[in-house]
PDB file of N, CA, C, O and CB in Angstrom:
ATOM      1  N   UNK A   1       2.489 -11.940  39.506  1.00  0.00           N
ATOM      2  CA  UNK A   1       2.459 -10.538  39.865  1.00  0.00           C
ATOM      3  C   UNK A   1       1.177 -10.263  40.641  1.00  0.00           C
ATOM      4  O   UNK A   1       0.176 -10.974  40.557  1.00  0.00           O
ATOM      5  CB  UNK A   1       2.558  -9.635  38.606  1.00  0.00           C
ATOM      6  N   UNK A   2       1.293  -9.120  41.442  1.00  0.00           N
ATOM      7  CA  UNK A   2       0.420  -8.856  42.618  1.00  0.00           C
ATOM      8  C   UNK A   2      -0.920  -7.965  41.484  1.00  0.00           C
ATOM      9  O   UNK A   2      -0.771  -7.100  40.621  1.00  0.00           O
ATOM     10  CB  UNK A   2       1.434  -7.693  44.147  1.00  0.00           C
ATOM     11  N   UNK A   3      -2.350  -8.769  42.076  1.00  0.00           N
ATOM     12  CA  UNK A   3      -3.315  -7.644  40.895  1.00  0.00           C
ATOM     13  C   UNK A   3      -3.142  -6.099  41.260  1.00  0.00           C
ATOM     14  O   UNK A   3      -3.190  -5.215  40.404  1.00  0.00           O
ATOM     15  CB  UNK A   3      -5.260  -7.927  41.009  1.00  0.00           C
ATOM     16  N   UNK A   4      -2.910  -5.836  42.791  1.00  0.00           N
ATOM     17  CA  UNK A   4      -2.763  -4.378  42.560  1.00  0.00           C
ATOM     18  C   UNK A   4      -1.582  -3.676  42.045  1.00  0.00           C
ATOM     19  O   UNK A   4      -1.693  -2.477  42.300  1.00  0.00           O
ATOM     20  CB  UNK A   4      -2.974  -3.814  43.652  1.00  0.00           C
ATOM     21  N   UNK A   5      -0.480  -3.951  41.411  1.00  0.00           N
ATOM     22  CA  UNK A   5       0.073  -4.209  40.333  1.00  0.00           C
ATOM     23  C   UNK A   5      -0.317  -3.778  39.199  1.00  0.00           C
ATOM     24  O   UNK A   5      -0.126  -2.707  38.621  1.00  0.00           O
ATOM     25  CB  UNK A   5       0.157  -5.197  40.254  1.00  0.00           C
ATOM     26  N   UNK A   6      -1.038  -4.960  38.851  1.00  0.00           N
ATOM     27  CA  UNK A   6      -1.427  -4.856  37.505  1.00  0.00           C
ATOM     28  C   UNK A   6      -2.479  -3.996  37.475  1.00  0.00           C
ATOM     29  O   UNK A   6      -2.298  -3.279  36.490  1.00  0.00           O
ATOM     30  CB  UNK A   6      -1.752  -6.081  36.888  1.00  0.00           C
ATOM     31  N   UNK A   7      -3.359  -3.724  37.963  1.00  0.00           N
ATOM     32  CA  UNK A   7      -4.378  -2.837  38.505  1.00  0.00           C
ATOM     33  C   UNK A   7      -3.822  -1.143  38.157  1.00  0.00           C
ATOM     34  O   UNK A   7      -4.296  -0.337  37.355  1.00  0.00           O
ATOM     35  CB  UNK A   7      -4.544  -3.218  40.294  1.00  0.00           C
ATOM     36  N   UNK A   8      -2.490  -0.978  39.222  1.00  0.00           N
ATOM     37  CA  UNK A   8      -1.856  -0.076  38.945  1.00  0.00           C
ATOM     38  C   UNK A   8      -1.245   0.563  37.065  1.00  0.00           C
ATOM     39  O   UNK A   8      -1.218   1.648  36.485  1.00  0.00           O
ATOM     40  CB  UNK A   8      -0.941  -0.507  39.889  1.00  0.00           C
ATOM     41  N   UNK A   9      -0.870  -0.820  36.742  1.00  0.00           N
ATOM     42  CA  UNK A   9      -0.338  -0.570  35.400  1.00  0.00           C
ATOM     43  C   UNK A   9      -1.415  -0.362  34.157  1.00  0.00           C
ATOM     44  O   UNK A   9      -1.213   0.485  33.287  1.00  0.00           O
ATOM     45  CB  UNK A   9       0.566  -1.768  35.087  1.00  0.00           C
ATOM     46  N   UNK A  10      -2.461  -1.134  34.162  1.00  0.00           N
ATOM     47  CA  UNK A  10      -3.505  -0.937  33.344  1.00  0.00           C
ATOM     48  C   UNK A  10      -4.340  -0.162  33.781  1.00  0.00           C
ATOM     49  O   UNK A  10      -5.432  -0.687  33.565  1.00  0.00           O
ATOM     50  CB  UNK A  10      -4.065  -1.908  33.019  1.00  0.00           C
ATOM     51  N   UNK A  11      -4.491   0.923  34.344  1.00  0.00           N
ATOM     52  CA  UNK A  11      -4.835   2.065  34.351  1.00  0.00           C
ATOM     53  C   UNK A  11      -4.120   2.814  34.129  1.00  0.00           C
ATOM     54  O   UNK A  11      -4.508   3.754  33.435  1.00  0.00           O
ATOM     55  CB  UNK A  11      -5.267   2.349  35.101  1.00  0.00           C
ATOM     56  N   UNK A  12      -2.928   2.797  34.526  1.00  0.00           N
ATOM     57  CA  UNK A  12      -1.669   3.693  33.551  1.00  0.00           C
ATOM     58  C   UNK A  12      -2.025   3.379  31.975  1.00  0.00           C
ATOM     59  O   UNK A  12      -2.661   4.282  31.430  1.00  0.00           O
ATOM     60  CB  UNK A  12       0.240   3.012  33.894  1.00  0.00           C
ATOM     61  N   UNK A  13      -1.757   2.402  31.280  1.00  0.00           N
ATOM     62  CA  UNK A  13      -2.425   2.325  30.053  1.00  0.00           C
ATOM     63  C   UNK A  13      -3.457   2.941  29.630  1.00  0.00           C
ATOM     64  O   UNK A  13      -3.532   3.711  28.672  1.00  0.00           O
ATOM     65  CB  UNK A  13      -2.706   1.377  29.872  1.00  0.00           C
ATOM     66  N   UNK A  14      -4.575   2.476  30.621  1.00  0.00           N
ATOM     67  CA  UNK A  14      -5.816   2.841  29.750  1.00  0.00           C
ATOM     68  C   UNK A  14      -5.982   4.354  29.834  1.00  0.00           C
ATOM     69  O   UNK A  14      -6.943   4.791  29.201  1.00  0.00           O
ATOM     70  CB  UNK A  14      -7.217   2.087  30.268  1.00  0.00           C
ATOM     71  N   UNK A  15      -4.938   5.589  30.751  1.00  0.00           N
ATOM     72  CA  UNK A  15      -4.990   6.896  31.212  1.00  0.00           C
ATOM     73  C   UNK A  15      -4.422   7.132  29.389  1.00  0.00           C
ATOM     74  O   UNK A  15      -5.137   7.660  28.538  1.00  0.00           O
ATOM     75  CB  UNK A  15      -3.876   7.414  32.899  1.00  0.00           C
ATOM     76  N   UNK A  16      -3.221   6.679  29.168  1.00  0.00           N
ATOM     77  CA  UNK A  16      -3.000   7.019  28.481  1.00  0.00           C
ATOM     78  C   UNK A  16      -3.695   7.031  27.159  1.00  0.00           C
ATOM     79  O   UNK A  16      -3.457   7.868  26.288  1.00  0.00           O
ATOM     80  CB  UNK A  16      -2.243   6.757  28.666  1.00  0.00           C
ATOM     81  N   UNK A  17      -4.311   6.347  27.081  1.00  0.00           N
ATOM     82  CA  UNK A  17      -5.009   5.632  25.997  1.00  0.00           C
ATOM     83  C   UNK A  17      -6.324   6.946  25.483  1.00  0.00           C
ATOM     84  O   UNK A  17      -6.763   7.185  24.358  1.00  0.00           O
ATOM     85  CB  UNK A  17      -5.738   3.895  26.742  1.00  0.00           C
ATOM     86  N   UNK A  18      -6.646   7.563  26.770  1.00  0.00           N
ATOM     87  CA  UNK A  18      -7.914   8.308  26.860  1.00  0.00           C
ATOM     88  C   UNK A  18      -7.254   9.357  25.946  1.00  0.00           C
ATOM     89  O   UNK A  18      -8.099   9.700  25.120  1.00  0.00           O
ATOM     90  CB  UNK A  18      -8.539   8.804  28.467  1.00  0.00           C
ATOM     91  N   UNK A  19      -6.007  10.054  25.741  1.00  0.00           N
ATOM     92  CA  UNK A  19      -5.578  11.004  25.492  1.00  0.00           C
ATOM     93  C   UNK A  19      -5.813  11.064  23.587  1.00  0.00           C
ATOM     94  O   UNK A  19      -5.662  12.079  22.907  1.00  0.00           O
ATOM     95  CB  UNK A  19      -4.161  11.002  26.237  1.00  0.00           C
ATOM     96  N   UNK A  20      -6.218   9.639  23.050  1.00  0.00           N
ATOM     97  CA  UNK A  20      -5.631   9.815  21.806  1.00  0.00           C
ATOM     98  C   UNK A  20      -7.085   9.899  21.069  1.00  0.00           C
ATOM     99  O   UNK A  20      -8.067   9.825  21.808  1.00  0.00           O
ATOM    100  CB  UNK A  20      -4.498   8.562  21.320  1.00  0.00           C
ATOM    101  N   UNK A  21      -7.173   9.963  20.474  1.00  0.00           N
ATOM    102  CA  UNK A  21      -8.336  10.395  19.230  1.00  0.00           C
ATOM    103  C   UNK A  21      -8.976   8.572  18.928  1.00  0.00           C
ATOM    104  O   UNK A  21      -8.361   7.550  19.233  1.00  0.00           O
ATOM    105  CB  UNK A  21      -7.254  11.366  17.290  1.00  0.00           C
ATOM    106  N   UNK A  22     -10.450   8.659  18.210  1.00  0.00           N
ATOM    107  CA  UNK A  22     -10.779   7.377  18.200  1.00  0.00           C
ATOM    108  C   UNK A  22     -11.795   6.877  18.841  1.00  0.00           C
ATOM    109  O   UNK A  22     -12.108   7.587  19.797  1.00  0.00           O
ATOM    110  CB  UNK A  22      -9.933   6.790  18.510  1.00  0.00           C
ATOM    111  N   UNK A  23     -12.396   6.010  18.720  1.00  0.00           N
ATOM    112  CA  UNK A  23     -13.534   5.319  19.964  1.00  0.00           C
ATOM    113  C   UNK A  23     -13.181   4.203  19.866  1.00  0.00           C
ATOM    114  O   UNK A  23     -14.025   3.350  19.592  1.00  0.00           O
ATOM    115  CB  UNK A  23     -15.219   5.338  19.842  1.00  0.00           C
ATOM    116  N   UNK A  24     -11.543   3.769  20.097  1.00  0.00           N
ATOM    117  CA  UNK A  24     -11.401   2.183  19.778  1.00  0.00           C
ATOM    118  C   UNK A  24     -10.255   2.434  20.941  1.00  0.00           C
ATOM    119  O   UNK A  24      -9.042   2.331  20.754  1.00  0.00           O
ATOM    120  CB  UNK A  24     -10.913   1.455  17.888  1.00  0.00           C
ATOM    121  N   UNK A  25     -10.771   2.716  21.930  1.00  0.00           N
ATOM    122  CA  UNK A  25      -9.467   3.228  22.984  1.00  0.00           C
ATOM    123  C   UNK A  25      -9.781   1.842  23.832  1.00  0.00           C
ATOM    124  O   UNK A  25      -8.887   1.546  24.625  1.00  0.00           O
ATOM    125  CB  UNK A  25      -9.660   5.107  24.083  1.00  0.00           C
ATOM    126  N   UNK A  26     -10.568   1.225  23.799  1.00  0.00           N
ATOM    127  CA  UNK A  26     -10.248  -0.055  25.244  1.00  0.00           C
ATOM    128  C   UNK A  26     -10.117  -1.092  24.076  1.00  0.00           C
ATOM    129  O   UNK A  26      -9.731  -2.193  24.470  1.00  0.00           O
ATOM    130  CB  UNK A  26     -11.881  -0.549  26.792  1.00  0.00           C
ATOM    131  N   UNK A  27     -10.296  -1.016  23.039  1.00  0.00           N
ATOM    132  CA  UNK A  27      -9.800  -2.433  22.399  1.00  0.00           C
ATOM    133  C   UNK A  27      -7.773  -1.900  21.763  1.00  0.00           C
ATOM    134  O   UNK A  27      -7.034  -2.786  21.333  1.00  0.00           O
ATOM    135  CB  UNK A  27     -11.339  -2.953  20.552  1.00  0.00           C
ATOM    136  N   UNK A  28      -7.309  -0.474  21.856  1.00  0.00           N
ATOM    137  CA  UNK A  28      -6.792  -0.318  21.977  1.00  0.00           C
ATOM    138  C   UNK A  28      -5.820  -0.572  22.992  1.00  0.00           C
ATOM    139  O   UNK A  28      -4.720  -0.914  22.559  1.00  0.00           O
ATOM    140  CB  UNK A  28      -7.134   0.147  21.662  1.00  0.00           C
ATOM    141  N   UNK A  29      -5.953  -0.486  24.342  1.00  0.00           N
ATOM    142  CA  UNK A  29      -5.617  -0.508  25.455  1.00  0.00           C
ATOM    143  C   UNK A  29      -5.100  -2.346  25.938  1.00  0.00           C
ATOM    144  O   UNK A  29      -4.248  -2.771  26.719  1.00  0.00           O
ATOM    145  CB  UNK A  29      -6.891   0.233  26.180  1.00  0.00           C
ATOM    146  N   UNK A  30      -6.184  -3.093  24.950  1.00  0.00           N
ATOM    147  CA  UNK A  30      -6.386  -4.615  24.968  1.00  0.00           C
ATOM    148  C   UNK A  30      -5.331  -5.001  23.993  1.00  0.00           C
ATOM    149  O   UNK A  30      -4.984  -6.180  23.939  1.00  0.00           O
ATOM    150  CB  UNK A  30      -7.939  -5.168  24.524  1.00  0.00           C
ATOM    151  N   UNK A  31      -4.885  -4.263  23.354  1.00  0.00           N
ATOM    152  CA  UNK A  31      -3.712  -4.845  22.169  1.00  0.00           C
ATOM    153  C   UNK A  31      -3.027  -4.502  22.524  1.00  0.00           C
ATOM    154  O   UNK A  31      -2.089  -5.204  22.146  1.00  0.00           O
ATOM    155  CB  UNK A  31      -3.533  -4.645  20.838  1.00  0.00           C
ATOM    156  N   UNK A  32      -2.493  -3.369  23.440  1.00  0.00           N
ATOM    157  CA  UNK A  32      -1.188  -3.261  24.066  1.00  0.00           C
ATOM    158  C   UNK A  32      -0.597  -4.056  25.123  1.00  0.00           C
ATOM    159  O   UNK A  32       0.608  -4.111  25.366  1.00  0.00           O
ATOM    160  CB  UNK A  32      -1.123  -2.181  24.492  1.00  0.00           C
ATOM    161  N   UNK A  33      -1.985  -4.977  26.044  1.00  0.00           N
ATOM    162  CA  UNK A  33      -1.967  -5.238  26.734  1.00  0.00           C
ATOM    163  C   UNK A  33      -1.392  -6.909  25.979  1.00  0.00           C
ATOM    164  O   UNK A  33      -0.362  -7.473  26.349  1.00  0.00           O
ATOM    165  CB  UNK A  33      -3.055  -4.722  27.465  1.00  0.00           C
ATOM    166  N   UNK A  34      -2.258  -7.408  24.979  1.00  0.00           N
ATOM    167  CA  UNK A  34      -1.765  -8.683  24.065  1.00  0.00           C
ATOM    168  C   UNK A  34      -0.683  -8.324  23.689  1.00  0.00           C
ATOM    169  O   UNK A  34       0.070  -9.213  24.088  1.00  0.00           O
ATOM    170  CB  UNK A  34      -2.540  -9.132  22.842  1.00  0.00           C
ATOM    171  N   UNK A  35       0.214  -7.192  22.893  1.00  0.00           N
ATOM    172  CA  UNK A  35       1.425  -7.493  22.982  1.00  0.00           C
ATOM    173  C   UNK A  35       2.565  -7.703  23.748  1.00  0.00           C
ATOM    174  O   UNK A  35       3.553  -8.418  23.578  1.00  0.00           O
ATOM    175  CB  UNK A  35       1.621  -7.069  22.567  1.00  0.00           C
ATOM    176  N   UNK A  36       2.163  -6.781  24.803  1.00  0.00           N
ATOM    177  CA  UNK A  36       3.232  -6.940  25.785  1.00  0.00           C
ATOM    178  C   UNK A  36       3.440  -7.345  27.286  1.00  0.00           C
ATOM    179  O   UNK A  36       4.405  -7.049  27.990  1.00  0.00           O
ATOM    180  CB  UNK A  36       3.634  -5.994  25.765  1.00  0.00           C
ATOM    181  N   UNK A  37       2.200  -8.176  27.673  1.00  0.00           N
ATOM    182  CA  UNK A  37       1.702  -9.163  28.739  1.00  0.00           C
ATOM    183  C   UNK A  37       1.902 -10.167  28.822  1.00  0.00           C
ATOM    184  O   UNK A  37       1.313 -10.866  27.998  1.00  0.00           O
ATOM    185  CB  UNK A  37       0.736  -9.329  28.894  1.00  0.00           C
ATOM    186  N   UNK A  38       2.630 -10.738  29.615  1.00  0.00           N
ATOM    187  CA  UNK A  38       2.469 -12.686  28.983  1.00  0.00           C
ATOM    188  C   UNK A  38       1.544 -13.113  29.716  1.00  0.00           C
ATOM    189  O   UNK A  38       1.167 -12.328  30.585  1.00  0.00           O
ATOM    190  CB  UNK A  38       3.867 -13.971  29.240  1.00  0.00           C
ATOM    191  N   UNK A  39       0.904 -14.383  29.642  1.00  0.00           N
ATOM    192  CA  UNK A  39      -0.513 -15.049  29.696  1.00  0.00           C
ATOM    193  C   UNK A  39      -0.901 -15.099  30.801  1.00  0.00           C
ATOM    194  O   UNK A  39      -2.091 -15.209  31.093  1.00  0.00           O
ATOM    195  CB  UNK A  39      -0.680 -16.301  29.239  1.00  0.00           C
ATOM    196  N   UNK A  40       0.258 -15.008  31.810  1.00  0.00           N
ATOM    197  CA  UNK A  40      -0.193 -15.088  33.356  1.00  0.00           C
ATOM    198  C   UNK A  40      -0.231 -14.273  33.615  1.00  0.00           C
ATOM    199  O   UNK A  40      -0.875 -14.152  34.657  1.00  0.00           O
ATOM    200  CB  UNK A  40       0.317 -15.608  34.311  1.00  0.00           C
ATOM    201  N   UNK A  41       0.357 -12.926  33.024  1.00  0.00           N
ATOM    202  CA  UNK A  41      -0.631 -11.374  33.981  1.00  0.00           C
ATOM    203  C   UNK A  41      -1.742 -11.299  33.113  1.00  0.00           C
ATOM    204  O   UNK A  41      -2.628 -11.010  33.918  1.00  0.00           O
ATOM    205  CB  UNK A  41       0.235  -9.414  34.033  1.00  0.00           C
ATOM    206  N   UNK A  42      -2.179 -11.354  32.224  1.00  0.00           N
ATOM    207  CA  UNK A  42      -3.576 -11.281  31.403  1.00  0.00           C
ATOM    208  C   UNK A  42      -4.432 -11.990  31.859  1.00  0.00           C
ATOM    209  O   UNK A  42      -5.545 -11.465  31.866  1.00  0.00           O
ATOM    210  CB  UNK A  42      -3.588 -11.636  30.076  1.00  0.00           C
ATOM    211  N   UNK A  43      -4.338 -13.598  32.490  1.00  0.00           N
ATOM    212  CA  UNK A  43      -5.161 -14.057  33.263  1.00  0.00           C
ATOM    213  C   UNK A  43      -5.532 -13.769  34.848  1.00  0.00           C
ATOM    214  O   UNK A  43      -6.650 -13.715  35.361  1.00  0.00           O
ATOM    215  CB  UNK A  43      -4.875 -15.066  33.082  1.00  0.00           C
ATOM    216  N   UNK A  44      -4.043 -13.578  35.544  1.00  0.00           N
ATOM    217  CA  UNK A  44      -4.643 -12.643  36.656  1.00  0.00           C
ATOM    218  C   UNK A  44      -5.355 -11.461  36.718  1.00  0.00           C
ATOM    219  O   UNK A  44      -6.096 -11.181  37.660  1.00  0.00           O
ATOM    220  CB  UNK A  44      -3.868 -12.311  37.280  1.00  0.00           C
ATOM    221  N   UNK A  45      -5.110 -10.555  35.484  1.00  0.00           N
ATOM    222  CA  UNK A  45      -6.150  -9.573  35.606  1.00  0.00           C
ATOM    223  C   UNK A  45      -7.249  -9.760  35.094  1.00  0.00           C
ATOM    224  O   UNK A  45      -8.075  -8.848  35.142  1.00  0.00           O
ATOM    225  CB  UNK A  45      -5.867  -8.525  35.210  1.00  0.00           C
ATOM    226  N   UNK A  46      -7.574 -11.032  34.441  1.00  0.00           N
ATOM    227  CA  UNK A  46      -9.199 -11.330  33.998  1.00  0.00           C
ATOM    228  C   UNK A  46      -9.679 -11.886  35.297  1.00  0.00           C
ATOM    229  O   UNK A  46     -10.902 -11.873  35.438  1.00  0.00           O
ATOM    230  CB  UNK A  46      -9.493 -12.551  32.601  1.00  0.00           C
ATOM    231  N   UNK A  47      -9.102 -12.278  36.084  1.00  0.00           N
ATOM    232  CA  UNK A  47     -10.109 -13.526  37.096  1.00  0.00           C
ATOM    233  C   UNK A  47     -10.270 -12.144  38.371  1.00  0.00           C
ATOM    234  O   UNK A  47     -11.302 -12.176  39.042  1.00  0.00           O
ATOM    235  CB  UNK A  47      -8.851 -15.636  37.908  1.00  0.00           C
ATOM    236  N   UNK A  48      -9.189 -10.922  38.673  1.00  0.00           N
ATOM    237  CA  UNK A  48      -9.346  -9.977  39.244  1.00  0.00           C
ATOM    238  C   UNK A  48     -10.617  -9.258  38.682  1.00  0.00           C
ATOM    239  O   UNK A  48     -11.417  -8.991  39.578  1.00  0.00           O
ATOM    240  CB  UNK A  48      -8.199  -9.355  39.239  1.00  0.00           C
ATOM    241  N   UNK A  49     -10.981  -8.905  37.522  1.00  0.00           N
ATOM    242  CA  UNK A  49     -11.819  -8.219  36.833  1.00  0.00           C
ATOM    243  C   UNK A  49     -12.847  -9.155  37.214  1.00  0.00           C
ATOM    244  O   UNK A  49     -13.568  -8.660  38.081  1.00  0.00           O
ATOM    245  CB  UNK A  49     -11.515  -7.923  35.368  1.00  0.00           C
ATOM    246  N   UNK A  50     -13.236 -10.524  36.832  1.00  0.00           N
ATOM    247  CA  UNK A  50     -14.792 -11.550  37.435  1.00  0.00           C
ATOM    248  C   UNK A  50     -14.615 -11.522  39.173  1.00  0.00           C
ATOM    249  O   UNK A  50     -15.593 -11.810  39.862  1.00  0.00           O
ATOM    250  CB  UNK A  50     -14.724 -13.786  36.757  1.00  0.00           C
ATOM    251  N   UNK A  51     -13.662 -11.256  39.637  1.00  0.00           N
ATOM    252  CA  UNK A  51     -13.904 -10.992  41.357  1.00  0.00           C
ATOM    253  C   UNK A  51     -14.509  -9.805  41.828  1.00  0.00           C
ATOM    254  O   UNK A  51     -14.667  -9.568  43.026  1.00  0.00           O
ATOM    255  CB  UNK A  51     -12.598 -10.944  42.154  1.00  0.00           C
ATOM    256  N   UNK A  52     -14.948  -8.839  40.642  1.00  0.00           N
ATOM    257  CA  UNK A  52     -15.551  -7.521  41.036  1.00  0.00           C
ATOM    258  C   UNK A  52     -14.312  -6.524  40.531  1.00  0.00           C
ATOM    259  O   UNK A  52     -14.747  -5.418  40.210  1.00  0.00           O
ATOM    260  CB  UNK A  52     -15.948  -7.419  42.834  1.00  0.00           C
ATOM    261  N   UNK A  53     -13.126  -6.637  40.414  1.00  0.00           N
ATOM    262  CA  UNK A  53     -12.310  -5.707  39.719  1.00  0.00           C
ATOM    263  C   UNK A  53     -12.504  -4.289  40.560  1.00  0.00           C
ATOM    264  O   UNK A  53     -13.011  -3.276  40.078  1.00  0.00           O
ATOM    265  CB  UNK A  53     -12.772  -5.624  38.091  1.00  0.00           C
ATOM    266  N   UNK A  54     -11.969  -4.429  41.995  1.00  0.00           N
ATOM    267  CA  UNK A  54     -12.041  -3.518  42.403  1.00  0.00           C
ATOM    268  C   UNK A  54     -10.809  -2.204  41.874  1.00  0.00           C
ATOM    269  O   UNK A  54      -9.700  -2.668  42.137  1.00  0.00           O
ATOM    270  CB  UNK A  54     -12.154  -3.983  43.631  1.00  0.00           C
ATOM    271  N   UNK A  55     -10.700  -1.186  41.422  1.00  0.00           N
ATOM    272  CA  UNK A  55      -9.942  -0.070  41.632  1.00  0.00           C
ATOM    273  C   UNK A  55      -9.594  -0.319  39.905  1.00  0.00           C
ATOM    274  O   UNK A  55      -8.676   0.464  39.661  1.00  0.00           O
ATOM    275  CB  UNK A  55      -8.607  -0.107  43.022  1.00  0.00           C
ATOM    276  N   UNK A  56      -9.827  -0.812  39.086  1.00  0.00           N
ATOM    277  CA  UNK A  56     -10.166  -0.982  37.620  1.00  0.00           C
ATOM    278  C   UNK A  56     -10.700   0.425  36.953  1.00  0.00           C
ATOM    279  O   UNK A  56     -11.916   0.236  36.923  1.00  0.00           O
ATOM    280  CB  UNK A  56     -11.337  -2.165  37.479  1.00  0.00           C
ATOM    281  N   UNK A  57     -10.522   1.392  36.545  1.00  0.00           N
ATOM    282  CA  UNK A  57     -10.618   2.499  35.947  1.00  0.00           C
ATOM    283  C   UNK A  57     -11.629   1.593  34.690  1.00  0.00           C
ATOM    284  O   UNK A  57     -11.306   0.576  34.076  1.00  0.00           O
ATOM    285  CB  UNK A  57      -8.998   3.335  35.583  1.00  0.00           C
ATOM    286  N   UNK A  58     -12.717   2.260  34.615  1.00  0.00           N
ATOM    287  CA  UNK A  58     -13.754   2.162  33.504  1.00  0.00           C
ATOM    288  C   UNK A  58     -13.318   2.227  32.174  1.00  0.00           C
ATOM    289  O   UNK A  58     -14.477   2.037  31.807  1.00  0.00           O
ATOM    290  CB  UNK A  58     -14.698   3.157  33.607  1.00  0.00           C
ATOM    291  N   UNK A  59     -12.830   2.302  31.328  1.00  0.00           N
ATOM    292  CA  UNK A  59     -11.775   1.473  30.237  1.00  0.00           C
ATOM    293  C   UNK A  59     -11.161   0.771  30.186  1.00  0.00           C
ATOM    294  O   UNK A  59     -11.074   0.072  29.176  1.00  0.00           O
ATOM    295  CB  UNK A  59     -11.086   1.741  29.779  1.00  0.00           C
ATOM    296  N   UNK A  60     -10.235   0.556  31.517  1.00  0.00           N
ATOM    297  CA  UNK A  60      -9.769  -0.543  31.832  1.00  0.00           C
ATOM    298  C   UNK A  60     -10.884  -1.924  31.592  1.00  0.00           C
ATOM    299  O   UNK A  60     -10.824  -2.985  30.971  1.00  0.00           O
ATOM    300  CB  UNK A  60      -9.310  -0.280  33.230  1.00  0.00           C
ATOM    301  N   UNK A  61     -11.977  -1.183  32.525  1.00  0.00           N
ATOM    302  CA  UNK A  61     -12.925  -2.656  32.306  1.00  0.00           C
ATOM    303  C   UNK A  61     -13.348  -3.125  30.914  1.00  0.00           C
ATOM    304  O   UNK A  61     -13.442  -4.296  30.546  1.00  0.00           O
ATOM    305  CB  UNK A  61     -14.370  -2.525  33.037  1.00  0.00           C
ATOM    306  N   UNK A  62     -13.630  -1.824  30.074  1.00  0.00           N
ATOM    307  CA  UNK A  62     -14.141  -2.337  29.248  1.00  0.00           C
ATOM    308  C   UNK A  62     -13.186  -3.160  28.329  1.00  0.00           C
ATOM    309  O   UNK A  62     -13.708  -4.036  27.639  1.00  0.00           O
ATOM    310  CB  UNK A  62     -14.827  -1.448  28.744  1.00  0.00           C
ATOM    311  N   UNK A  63     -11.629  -2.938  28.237  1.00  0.00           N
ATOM    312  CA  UNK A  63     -10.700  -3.659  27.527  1.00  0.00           C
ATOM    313  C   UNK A  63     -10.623  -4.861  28.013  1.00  0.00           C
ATOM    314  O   UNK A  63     -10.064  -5.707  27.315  1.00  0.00           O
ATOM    315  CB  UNK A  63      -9.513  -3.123  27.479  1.00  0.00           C
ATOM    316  N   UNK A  64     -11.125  -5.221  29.239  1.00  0.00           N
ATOM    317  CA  UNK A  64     -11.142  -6.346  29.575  1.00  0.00           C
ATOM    318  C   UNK A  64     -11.926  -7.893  28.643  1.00  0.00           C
ATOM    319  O   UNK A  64     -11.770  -9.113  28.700  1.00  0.00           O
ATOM    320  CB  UNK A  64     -11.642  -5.985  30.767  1.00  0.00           C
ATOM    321  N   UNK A  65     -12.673  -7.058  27.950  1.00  0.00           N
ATOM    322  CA  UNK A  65     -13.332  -7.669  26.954  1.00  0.00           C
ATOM    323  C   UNK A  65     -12.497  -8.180  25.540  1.00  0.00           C
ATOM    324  O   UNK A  65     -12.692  -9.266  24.994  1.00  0.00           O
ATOM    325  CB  UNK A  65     -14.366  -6.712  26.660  1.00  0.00           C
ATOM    326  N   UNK A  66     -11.852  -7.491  25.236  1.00  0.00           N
ATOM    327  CA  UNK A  66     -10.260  -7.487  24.179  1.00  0.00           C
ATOM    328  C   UNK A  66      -9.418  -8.613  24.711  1.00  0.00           C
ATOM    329  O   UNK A  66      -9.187  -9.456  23.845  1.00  0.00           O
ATOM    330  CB  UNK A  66      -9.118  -5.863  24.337  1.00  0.00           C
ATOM    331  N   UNK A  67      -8.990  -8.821  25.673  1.00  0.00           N
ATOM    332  CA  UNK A  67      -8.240  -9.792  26.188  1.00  0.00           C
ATOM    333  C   UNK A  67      -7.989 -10.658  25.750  1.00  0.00           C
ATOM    334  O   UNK A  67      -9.013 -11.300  25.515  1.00  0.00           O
ATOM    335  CB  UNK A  67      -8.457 -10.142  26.954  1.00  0.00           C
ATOM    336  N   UNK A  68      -6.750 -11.364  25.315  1.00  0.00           N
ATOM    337  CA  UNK A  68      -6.644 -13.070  25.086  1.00  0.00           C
ATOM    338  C   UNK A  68      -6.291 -13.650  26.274  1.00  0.00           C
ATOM    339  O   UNK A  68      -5.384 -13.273  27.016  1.00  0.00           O
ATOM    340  CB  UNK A  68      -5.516 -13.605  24.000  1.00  0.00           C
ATOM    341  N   UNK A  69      -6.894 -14.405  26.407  1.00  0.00           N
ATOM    342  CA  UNK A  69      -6.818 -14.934  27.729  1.00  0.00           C
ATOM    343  C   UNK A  69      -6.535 -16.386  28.008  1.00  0.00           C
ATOM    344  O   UNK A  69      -7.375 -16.989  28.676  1.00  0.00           O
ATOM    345  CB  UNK A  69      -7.960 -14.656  28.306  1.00  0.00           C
ATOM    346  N   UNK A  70      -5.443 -17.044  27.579  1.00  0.00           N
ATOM    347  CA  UNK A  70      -5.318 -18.669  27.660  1.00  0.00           C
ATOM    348  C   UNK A  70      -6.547 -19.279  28.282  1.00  0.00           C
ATOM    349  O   UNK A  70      -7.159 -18.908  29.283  1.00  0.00           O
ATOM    350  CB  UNK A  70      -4.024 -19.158  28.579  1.00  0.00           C
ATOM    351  N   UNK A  71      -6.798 -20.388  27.403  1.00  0.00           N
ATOM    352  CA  UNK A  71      -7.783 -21.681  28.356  1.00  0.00           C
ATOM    353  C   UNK A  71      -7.316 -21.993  30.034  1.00  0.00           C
ATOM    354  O   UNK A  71      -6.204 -21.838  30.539  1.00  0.00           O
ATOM    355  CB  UNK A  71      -7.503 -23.469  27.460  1.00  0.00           C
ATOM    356  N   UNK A  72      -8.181 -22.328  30.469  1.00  0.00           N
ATOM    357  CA  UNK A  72      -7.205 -23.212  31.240  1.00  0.00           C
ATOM    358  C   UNK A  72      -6.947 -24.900  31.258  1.00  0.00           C
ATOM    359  O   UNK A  72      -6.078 -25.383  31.984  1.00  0.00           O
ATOM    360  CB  UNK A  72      -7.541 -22.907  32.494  1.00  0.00           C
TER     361      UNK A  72
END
């Protein structure tokens, strides 16, 4: 999948995410993303995020940290 794509979609997430009560909203955002991501969009959007992660909404980034992210 294309990162601006995923770019697109995990900021849809993490928009939503802002709405709910909590300060666990990007490790939130990171478990939605582990359940319902398979390993190759989770790794394209980690190696997008170490390329500078352009257009990444600031929760977004920080869930980036939450991530499971296969070895390679």
């Amino acid at each position: 999948m294309q990162p601006d794509k995923l770019v697109m979609m995990v900021n849809q997430i993490a928009t939503y995410f802002t709405t709910q009560p909590g300060t666990d909203q990007a490790e939130c955002v990171a478990a939605h993303i582990n359940d319902f991501w398979e390993p190759r969009m989770r790794t394209t959007l980690s190696k997008y995020y170490a390329d500078g992660g352009t257009g990444l909404s600031d929760l977004a980034k920080e869930a980036i940290a939450f991530l499971r992210v296969p070895a390679d």
